[in-house]
C-alpha positions as protocol buffer text, in pm:
chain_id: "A"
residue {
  index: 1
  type: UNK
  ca { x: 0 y: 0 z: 0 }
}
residue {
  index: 2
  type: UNK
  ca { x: 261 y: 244 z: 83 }
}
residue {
  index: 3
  type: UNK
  ca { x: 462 y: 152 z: -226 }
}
residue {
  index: 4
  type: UNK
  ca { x: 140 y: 223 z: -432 }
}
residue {
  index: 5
  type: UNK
  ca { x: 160 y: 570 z: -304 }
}
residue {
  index: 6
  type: UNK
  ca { x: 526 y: 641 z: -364 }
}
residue {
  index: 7
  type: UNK
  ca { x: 464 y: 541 z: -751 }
}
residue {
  index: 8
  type: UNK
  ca { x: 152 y: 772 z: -736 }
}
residue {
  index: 9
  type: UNK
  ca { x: 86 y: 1106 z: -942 }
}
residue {
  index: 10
  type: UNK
  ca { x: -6 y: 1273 z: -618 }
}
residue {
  index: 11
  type: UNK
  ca { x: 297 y: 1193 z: -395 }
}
residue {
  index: 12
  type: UNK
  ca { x: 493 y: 1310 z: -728 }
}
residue {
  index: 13
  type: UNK
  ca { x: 324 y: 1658 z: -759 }
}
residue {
  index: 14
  type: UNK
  ca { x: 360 y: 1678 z: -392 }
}
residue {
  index: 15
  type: UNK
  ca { x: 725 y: 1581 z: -359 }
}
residue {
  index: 16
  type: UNK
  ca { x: 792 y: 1836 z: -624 }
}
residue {
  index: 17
  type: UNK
  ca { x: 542 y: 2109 z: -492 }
}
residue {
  index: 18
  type: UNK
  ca { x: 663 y: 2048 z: -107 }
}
residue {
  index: 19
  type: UNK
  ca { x: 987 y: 2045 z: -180 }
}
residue {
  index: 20
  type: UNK
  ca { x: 1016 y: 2352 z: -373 }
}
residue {
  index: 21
  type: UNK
  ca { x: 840 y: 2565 z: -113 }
}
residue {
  index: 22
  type: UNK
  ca { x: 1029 y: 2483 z: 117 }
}
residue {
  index: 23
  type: UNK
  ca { x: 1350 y: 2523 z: -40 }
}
residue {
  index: 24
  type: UNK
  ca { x: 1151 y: 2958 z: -108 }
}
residue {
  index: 25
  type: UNK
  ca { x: 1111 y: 2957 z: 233 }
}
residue {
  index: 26
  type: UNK
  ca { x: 1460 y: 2876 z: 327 }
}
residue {
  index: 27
  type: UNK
  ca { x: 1600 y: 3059 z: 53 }
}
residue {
  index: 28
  type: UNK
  ca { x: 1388 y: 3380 z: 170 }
}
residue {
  index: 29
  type: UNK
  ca { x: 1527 y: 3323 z: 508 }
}
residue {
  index: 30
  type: UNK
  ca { x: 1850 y: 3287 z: 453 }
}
residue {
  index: 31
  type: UNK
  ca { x: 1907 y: 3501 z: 168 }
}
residue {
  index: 32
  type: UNK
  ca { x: 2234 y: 3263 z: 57 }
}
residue {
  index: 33
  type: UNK
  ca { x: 2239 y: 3246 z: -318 }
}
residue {
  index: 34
  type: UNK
  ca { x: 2431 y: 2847 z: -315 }
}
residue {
  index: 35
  type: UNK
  ca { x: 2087 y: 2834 z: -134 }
}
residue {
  index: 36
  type: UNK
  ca { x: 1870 y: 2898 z: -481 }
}
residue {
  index: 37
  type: UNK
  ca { x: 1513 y: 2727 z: -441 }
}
residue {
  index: 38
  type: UNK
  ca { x: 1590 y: 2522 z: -754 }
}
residue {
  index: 39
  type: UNK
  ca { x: 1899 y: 2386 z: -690 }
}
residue {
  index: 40
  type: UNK
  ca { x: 1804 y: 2275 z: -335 }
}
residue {
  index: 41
  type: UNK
  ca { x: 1484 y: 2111 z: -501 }
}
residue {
  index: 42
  type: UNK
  ca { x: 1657 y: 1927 z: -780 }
}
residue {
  index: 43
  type: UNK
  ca { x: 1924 y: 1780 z: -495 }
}
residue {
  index: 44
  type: UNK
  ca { x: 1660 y: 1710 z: -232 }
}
residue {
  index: 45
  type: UNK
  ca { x: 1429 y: 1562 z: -532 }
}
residue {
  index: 46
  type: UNK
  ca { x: 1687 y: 1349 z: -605 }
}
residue {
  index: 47
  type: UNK
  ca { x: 1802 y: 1212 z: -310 }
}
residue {
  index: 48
  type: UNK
  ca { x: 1425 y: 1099 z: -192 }
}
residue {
  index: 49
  type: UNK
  ca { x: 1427 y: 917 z: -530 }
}
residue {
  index: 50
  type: UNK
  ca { x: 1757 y: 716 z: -489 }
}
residue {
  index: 51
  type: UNK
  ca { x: 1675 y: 652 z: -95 }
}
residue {
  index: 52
  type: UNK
  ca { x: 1304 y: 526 z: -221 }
}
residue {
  index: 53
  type: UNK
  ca { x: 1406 y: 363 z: -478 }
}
residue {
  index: 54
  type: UNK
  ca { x: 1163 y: 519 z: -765 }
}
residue {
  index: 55
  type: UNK
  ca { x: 1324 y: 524 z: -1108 }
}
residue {
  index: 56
  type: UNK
  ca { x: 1339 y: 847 z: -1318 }
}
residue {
  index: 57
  type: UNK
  ca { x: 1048 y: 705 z: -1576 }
}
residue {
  index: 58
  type: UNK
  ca { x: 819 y: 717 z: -1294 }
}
residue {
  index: 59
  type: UNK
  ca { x: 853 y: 994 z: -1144 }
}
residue {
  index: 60
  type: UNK
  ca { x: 860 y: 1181 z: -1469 }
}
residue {
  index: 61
  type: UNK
  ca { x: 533 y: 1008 z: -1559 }
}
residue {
  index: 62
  type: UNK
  ca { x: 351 y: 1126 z: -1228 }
}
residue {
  index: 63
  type: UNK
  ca { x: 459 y: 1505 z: -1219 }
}
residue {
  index: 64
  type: UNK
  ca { x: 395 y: 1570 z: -1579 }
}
residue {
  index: 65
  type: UNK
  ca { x: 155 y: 1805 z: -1478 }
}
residue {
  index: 66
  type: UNK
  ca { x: 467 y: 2038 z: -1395 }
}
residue {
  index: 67
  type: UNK
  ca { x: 651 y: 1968 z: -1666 }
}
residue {
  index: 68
  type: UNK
  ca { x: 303 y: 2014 z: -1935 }
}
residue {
  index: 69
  type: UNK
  ca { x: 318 y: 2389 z: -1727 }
}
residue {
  index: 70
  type: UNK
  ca { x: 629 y: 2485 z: -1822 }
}
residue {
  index: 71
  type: UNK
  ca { x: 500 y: 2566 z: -2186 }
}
residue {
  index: 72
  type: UNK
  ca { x: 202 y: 2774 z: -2070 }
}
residue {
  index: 73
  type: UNK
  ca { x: 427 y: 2946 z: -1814 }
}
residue {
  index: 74
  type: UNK
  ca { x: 648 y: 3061 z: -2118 }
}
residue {
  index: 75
  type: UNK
  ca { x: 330 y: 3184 z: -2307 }
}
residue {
  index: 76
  type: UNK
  ca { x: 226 y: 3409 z: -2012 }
}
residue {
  index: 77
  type: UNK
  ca { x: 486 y: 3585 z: -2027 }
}
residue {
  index: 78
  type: UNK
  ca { x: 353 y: 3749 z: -2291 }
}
residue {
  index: 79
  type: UNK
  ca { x: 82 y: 3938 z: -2124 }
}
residue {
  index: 80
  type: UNK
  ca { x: 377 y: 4091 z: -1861 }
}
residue {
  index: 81
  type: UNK
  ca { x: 540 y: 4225 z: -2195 }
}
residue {
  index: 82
  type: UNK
  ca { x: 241 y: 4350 z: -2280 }
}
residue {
  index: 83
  type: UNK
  ca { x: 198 y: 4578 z: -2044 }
}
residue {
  index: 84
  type: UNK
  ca { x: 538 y: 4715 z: -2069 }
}
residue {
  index: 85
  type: UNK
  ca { x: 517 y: 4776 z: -2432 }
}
residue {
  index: 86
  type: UNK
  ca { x: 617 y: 5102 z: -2471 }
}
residue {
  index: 87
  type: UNK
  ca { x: 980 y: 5028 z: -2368 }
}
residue {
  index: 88
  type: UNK
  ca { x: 1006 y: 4853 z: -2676 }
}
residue {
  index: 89
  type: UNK
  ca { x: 958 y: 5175 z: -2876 }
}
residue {
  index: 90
  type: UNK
  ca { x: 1252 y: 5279 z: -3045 }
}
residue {
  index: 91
  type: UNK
  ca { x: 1446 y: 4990 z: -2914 }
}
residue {
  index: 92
  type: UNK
  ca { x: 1319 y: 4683 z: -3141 }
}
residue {
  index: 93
  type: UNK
  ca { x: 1632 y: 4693 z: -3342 }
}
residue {
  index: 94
  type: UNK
  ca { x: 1907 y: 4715 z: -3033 }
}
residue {
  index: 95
  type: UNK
  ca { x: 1702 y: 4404 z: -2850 }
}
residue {
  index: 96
  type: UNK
  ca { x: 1718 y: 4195 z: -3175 }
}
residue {
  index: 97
  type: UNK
  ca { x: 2108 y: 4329 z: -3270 }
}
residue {
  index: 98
  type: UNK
  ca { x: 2215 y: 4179 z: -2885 }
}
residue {
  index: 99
  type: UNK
  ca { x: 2000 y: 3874 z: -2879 }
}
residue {
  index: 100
  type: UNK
  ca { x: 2117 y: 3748 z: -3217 }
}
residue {
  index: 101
  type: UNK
  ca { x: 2485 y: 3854 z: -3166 }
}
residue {
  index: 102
  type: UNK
  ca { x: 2451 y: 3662 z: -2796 }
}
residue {
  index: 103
  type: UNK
  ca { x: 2289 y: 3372 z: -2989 }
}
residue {
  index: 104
  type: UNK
  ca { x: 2601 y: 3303 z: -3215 }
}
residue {
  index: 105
  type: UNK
  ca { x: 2848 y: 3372 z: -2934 }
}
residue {
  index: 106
  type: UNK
  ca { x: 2679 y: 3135 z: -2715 }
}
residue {
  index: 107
  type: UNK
  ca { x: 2680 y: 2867 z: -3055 }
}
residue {
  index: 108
  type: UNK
  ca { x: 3048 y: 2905 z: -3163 }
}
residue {
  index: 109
  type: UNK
  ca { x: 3197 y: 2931 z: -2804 }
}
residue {
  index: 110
  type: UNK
  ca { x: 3033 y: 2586 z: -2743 }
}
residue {
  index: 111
  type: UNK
  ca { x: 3211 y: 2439 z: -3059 }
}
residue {
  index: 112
  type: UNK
  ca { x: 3542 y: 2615 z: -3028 }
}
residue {
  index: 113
  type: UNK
  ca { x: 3555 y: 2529 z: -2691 }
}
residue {
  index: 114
  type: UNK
  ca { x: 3384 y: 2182 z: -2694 }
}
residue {
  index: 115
  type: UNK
  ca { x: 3602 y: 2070 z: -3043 }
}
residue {
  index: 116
  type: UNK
  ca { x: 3946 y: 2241 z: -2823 }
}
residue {
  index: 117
  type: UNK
  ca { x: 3893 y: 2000 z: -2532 }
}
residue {
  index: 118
  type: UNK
  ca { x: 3830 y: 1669 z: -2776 }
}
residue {
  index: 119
  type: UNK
  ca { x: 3414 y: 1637 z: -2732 }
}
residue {
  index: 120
  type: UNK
  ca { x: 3277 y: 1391 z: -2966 }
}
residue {
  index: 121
  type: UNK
  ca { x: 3012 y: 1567 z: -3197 }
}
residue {
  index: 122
  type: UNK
  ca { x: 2696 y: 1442 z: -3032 }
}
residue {
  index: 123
  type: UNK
  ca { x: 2825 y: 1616 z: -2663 }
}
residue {
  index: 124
  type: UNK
  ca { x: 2887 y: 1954 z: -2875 }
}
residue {
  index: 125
  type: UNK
  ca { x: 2491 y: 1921 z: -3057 }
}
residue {
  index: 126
  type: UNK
  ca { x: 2417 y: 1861 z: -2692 }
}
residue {
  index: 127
  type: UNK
  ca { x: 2577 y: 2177 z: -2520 }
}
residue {
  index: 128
  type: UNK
  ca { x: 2476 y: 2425 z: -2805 }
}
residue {
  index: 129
  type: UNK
  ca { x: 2098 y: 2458 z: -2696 }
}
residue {
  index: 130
  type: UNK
  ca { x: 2179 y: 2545 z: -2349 }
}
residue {
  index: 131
  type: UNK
  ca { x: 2129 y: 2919 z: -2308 }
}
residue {
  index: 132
  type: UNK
  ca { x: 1714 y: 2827 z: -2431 }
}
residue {
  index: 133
  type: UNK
  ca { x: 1425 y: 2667 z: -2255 }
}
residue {
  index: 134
  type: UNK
  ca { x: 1397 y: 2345 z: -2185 }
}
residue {
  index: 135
  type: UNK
  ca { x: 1120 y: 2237 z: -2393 }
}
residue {
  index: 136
  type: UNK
  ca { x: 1272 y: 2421 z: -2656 }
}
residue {
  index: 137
  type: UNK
  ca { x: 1662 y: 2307 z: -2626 }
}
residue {
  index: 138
  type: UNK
  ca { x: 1589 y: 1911 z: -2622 }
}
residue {
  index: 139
  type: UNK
  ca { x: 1437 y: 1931 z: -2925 }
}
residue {
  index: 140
  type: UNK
  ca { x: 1703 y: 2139 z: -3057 }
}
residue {
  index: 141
  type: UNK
  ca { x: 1928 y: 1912 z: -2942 }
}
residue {
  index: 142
  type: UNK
  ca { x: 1737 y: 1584 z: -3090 }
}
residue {
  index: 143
  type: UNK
  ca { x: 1749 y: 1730 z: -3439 }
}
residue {
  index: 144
  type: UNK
  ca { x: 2085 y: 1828 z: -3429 }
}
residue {
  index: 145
  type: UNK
  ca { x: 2185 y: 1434 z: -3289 }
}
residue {
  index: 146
  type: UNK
  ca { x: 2254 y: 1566 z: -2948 }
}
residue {
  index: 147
  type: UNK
  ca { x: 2126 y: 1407 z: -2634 }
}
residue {
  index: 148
  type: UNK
  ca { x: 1763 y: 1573 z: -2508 }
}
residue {
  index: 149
  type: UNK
  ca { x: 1776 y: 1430 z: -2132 }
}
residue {
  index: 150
  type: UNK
  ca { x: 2117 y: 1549 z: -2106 }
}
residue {
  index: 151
  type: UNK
  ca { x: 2041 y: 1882 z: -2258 }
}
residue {
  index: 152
  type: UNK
  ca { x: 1775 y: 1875 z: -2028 }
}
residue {
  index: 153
  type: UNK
  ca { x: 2015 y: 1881 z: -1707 }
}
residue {
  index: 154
  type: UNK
  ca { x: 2236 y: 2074 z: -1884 }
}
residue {
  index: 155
  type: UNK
  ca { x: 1948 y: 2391 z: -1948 }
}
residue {
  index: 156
  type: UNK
  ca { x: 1856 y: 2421 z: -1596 }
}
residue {
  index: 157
  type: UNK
  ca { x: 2202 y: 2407 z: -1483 }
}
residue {
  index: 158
  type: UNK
  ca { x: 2260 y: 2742 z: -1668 }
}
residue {
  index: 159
  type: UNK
  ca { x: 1940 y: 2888 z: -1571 }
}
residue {
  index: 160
  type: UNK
  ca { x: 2024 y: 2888 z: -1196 }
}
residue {
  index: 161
  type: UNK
  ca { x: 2442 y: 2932 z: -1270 }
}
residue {
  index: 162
  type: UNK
  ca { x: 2315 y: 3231 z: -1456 }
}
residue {
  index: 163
  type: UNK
  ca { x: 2009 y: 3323 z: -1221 }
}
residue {
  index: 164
  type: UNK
  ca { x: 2286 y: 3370 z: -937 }
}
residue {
  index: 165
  type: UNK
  ca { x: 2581 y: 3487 z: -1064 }
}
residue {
  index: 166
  type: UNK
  ca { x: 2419 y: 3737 z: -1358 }
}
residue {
  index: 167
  type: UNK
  ca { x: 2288 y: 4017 z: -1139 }
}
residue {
  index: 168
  type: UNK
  ca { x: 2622 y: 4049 z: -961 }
}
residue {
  index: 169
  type: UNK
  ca { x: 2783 y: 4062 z: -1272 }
}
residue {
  index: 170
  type: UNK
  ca { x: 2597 y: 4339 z: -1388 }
}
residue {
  index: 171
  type: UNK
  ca { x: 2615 y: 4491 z: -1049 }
}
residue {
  index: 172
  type: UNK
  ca { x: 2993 y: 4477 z: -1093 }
}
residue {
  index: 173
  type: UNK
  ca { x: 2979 y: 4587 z: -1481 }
}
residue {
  index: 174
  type: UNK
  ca { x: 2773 y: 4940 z: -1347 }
}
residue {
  index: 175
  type: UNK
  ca { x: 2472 y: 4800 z: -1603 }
}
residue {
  index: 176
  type: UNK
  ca { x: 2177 y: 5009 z: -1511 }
}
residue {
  index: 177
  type: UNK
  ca { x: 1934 y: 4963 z: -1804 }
}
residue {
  index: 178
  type: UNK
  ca { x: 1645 y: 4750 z: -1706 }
}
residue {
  index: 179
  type: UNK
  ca { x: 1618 y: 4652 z: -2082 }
}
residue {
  index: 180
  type: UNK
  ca { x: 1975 y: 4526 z: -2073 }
}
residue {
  index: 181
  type: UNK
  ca { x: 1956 y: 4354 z: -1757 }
}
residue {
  index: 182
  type: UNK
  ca { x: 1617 y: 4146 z: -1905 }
}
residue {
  index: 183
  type: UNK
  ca { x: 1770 y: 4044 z: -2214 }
}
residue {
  index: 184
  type: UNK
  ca { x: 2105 y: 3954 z: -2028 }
}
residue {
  index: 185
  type: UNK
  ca { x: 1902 y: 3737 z: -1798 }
}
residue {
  index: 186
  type: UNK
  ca { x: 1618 y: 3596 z: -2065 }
}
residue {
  index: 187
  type: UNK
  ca { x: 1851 y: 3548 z: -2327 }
}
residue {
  index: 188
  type: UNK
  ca { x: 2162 y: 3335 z: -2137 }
}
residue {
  index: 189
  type: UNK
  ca { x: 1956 y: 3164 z: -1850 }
}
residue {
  index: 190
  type: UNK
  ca { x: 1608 y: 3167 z: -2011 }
}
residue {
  index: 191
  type: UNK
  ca { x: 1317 y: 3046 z: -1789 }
}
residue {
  index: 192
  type: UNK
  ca { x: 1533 y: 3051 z: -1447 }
}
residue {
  index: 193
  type: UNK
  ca { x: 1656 y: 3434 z: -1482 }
}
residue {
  index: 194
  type: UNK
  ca { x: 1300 y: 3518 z: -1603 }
}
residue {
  index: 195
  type: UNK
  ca { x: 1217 y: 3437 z: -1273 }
}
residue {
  index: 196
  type: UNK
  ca { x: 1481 y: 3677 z: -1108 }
}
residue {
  index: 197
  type: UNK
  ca { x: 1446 y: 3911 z: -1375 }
}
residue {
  index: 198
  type: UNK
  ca { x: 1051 y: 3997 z: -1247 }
}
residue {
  index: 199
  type: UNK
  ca { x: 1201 y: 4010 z: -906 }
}
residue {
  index: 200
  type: UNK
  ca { x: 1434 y: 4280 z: -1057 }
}
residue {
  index: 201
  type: UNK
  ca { x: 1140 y: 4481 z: -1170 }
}
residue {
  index: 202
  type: UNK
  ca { x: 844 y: 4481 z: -1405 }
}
residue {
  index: 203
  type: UNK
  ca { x: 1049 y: 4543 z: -1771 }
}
residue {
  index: 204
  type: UNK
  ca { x: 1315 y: 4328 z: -1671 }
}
residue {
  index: 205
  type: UNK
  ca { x: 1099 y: 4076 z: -1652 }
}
residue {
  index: 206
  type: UNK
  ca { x: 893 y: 4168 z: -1956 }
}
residue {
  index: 207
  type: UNK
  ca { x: 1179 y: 4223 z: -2191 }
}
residue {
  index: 208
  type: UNK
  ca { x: 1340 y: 3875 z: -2026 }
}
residue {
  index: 209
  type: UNK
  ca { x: 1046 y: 3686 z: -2170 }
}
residue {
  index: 210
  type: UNK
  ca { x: 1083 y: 3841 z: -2491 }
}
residue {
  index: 211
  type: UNK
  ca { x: 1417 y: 3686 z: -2506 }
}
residue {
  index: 212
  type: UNK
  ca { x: 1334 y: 3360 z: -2432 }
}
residue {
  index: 213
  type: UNK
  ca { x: 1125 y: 3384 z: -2710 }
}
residue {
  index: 214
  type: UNK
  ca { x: 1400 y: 3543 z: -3005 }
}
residue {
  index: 215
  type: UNK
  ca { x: 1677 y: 3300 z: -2829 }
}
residue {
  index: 216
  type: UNK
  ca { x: 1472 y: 2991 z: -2917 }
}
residue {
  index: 217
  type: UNK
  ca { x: 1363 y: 3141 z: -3250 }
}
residue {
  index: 218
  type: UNK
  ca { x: 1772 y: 3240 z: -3357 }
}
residue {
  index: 219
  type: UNK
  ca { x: 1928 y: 2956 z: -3166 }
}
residue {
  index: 220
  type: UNK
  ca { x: 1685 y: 2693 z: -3370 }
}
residue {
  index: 221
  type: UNK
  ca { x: 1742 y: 2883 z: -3715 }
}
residue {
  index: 222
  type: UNK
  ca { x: 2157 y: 2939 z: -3587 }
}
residue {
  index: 223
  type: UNK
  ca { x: 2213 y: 2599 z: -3503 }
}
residue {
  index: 224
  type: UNK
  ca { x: 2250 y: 2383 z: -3810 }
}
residue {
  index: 225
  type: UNK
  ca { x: 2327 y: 2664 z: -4042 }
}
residue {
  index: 226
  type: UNK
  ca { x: 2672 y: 2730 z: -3777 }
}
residue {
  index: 227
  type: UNK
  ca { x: 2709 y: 2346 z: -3755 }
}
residue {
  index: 228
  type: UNK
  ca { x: 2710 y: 2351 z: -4156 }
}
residue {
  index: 229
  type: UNK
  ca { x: 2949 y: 2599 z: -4175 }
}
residue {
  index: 230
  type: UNK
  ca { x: 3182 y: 2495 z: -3879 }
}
């Protein structure tokens, strides 16, 4: 009976719901940023997994519910940026310029880099999605014969490496510009620095899910036409 309930849907959406609160609260308390609610989750997640003994397939199966939310999420973004529309007068060509010159950075850094140290191929198609949204990267990845559940990882290890250590960099850097700071956030650590984008403020947050949006748009067009080329 009990090991009916740990292969349920409803001690999987709890687990994952539970755990994440928790990990807010203690985040909130402590104010620690190795603390981040998502990276405590995903260890503590993990750990009740291996020391029940539930395999990866199952778990996945019975909190797809949060992972069917994470396109809908996305898409409500949409009505944040539309209430901060008019800081996107007079800047459409600037946010395009940075998001498609980050784009190719991001794509031939993870070649240069990945063919320097001896990668095979597939690990390189792999790596070169990371700076876009999950649902978006693995199949990104898939197309371009890299690994999905490893690009998977791989996406929301950036999003909270990025989620921590971007607004001290721009601290450090002087950046002011709530437009820059969204599309620094949105475009390298997509879904993740959304989320401490809107903490940021209103247009960061807004102009943060724009770039989710061009990064997966440029990084699915970039991908294969760089990989030809390279």
């Amino acid at each position: 009976m009990i090991n009916d309930l740990f292969y349920s849907e409803i001690f999987s959406l709890t687990l994952v719901v539970g755990t994440y609160l928790t990990s807010l609260l203690l985040y909130k308390k402590t104010k620690l940023k190795i603390l981040h609610p998502l990276l405590v989750s995903v260890l503590v997640i993990i750990a009740v997994l291996e020391v029940l003994g539930i395999d990866y397939e199952t778990f996945r199966a019975g909190s797809h519910l949060v992972h069917f939310m994470l396109g809908p999420s996305v898409v409500a973004l949409g009505y944040v940026l539309f209430e901060q529309m008019k800081y996107l007068k007079g800047n459409v060509i600037s946010i395009l310029t940075s998001v498609f010159v980050g784009a190719i950075v991001g794509i031939v850094s993870v070649i240069l880099i990945g063919r320097l140290m001896g990668a095979d191929e597939a690990l390189i198609a792999t790596l070169q999605p990371k700076s876009v949204t999950t649902p978006i990267a693995m199949g990104i990845a898939e197309k371009n014969g890299g690994i999905p559940s490893l690009t998977a990882v791989i996406v929301v290890a950036v999003g909270i490496f990025g989620s921590i250590i971007g607004p001290m960099v721009m601290k450090v850097l002087g950046i002011e510009s709530h437009i820059a700071k969204g599309l620094a956030l949105g475009a390298s650590s997509h879904g993740v620095g959304t989320a401490t984008a809107i903490q940021l403020g209103a247009v960061e947050g807004a102009i943060s899910g724009l770039a989710i949006g061009l990064m997966g748009i440029m990084t699915a067009i970039l991908v294969p036409l760089i990989g030809t080329l390279m």
